[in-house]
C-alpha positions as CSV (number, residue, x, y, z in Angstrom):
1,X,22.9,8.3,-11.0
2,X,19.4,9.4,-11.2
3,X,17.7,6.0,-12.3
4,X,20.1,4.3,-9.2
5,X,18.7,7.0,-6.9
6,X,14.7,6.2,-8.6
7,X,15.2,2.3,-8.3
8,X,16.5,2.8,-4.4
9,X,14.0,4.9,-4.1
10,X,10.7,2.8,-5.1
11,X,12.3,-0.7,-3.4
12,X,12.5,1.5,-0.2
13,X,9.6,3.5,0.2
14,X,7.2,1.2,-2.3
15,X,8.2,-2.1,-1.4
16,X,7.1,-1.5,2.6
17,X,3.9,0.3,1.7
18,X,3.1,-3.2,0.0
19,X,4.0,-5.1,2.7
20,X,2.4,-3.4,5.4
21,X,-0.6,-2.6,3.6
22,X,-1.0,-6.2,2.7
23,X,-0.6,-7.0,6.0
24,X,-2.8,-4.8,7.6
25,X,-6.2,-6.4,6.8
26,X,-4.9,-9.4,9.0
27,X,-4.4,-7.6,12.0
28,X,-7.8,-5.4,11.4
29,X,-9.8,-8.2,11.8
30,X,-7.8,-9.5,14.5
31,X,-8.2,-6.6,16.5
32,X,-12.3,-6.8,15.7
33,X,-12.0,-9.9,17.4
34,X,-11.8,-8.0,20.8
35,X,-9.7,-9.9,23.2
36,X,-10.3,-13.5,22.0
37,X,-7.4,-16.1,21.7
38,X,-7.3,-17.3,17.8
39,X,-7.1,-21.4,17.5
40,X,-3.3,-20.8,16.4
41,X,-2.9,-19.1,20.3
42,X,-2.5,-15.9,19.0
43,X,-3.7,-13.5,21.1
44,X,-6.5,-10.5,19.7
45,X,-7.5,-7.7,20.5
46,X,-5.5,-4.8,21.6
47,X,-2.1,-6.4,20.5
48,X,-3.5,-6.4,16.9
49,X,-4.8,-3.0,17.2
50,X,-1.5,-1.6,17.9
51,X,0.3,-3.6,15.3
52,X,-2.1,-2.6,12.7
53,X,-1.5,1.3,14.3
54,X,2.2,0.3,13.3
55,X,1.2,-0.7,9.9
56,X,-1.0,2.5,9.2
57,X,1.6,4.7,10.1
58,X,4.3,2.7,7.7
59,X,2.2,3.2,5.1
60,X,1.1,6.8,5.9
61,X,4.9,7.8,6.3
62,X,6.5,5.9,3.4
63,X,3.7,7.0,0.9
64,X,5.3,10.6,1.6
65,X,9.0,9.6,1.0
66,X,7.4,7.8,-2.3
67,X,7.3,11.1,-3.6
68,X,10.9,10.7,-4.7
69,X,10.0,7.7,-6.7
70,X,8.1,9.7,-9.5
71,X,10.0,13.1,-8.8
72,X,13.5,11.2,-9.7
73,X,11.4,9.0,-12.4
74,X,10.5,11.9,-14.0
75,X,14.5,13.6,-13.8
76,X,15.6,10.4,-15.3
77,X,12.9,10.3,-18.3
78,X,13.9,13.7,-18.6
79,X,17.8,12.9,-19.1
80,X,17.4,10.0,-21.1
81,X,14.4,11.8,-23.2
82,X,11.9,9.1,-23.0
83,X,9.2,11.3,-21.7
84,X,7.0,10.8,-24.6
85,X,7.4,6.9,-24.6
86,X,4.4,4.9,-24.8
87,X,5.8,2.4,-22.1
88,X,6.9,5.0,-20.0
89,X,3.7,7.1,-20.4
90,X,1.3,3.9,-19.5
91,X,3.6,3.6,-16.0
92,X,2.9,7.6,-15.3
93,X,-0.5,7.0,-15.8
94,X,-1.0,3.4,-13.5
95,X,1.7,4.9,-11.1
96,X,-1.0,7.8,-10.6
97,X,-3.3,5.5,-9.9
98,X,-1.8,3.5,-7.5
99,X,-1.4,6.9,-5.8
100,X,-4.7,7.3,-5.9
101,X,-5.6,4.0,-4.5
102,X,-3.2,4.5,-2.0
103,X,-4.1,8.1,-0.8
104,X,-8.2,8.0,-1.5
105,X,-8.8,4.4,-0.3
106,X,-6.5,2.6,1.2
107,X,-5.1,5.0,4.0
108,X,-9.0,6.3,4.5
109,X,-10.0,2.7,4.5
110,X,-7.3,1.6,7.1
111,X,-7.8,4.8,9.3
112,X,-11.3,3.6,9.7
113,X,-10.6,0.0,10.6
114,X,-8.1,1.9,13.6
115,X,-11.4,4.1,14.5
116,X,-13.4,0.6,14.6
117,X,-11.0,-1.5,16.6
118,X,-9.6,0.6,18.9
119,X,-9.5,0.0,22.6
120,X,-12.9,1.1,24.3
121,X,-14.2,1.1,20.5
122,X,-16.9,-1.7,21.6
123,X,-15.4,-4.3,20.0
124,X,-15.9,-7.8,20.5
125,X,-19.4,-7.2,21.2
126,X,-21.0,-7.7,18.2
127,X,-21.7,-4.5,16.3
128,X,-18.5,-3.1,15.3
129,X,-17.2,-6.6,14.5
130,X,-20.0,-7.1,11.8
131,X,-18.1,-3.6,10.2
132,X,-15.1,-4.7,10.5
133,X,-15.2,-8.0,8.4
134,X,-16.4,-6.7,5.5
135,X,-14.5,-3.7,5.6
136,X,-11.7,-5.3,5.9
137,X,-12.2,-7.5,3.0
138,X,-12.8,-4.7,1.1
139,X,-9.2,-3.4,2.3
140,X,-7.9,-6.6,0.7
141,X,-9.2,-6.6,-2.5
142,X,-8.2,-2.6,-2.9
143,X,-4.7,-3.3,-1.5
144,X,-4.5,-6.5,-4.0
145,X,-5.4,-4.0,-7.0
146,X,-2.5,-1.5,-5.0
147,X,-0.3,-4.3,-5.9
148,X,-0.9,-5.2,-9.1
149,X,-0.5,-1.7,-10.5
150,X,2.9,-1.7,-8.9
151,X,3.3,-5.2,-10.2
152,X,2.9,-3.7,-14.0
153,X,4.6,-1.1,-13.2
154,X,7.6,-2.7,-12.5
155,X,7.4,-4.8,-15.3
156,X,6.8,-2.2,-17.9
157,X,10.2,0.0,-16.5
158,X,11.7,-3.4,-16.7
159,X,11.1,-5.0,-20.3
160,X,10.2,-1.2,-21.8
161,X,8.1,-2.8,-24.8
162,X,8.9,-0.6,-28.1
163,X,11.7,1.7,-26.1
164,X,14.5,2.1,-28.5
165,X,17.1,3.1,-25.9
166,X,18.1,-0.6,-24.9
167,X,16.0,-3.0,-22.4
């Protein structure tokens, strides 16, 4: 019961930070736009603003539910005493960093962008749009590295190299 309730628990609250995070940088830049129409119609500006608001606060909110994801991770290790398995020792360790990504960069990172692109913000008009860009290519590369972690993650809980206890 306690693995079911850890798997449910990282698709649900780790699957939509990676989305939205991924997603985020899009809209950032579309917002830094100011209120231009893009070549593909789609309109800038404060539209994009408030979806990537939307996106902020997905990953702001589901990075506290992910809490359960290591707390149940932890009670299952614990039950099946694997605690002291390399495999599941590496994921502790890159799970803590995604965490760290997460919490010290990539919410920071994205909070900024908001502050940049807001409404009234000055957008558009030159200056904040030259911050914006490269901030939010940096916000793509750190959410990219977000990803990955969670990538190996996964496939070290999956494939459990040297575990003994099945896999």
């Amino acid at each position: 019961m306690l693995l079911s309730i850890h798997v449910l628990a990282a698709i649900l609250t780790i699957g939509p930070i990676t989305v939205a995070a991924s997603i985020f940088p899009r809209y950032a830049r579309a917002a830094g736009a100011g209120g231009e129409i893009a070549d593909d119609g789609e309109e800038r500006g404060e539209r994009a603003a408030s979806i990537a608001g939307l996106l902020h606060r997905i990953c702001r909110g589901y990075a506290i539910a992910g809490l359960a994801v290591p707390v149940f991770g932890v009670a299952t290790g614990a039950r099946m005493g694997i605690l002291t398995d390399a495999w599941l020792l590496v994921s502790t360790v890159l799970t803590a960093i995604a965490a760290g990504v997460l919490v010290l960069m990539l919410l920071p990172l994205q909070a900024t962008l908001l502050e940049l692109t807001a409404p009234g913000a000055g957008v558009g008009a030159g200056a904040d749009e030259k911050r914006v860009r490269p901030a939010a290519a940096r916000l793509s590369g750190l959410t990219g590295i977000f990803n990955l972690l969670w990538t190996v993650v996964v496939v070290l809980m999956i494939f459990r190299p040297g575990a003994t206890t099945g896999g």
